[in-house]
N, C-alpha and C positions, 0 to 999 in steps of 0.2 A: 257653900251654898246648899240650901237643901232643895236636893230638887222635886218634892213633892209640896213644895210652898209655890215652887215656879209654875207645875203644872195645874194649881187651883185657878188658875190665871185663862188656863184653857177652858174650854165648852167640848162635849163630848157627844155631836148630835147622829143624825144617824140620815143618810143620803141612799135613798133608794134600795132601806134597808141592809145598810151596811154601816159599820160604826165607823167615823170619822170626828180627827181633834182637831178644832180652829179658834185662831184667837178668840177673835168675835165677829157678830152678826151685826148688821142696821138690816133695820126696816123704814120704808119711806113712802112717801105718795105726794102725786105731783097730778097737775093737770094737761092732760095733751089738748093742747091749738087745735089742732086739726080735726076730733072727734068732738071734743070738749067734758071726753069721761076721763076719770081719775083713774092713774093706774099704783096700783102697789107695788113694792119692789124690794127684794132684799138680797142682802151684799154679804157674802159669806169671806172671811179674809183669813188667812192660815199661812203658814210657812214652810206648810210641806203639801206640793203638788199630788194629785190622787185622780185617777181616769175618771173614777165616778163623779168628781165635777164636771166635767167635760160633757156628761148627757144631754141631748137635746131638752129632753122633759126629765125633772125631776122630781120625786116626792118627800120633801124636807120634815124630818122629827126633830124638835128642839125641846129638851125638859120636859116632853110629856107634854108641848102641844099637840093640836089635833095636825093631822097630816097635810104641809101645807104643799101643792101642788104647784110646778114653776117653769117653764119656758126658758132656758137659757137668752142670754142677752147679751155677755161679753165677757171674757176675761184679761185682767191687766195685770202681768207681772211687772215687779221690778227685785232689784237684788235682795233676794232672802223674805221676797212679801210676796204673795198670790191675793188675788182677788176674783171673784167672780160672783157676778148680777144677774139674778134672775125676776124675770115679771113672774108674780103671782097670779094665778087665774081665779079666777071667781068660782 
């Protein structure tokens, strides 16, 4: 297997100015009940754990978007997968 075919598979974004590889990204938006404003959200998913996920606020670079700014929300591991959701701020 070669494994520079495996890793085009990865994204190679940069968290609070520090370079980090994860599978991949979503982006979402939903409505909250309660306020009735729409929040943004995005789900960074990887297979290898890194403290710089763990910030409370974080400032997300993906391919040269603009610096997207984010609030931690959750992280769900399970065997050999990470996840973690942040709200986007306006």
């Amino acid at each position: 297997m070669d494994i520079h075919k495996k890793m085009d598979k990865h994204f190679n974004i940069k968290v609070n100015n520090k370079s980090v590889i994860i599978l991949k990204y979503k982006r979402e938006s939903y409505y909250d009940d309660n306020t009735g404003e729409e929040v943004n959200t995005i789900e960074l998913i990887t297979k290898i754990p890194n403290d710089v996920f763990d910030h409370r606020v974080v400032a997300i670079d993906i391919e040269g978007e603009a610096n997207i700014k984010a609030t931690w929300i959750m992280h769900f591991s399970q065997p050999g997968l990470h996840r973690y959701k942040y709200r986007i701020s306006k």
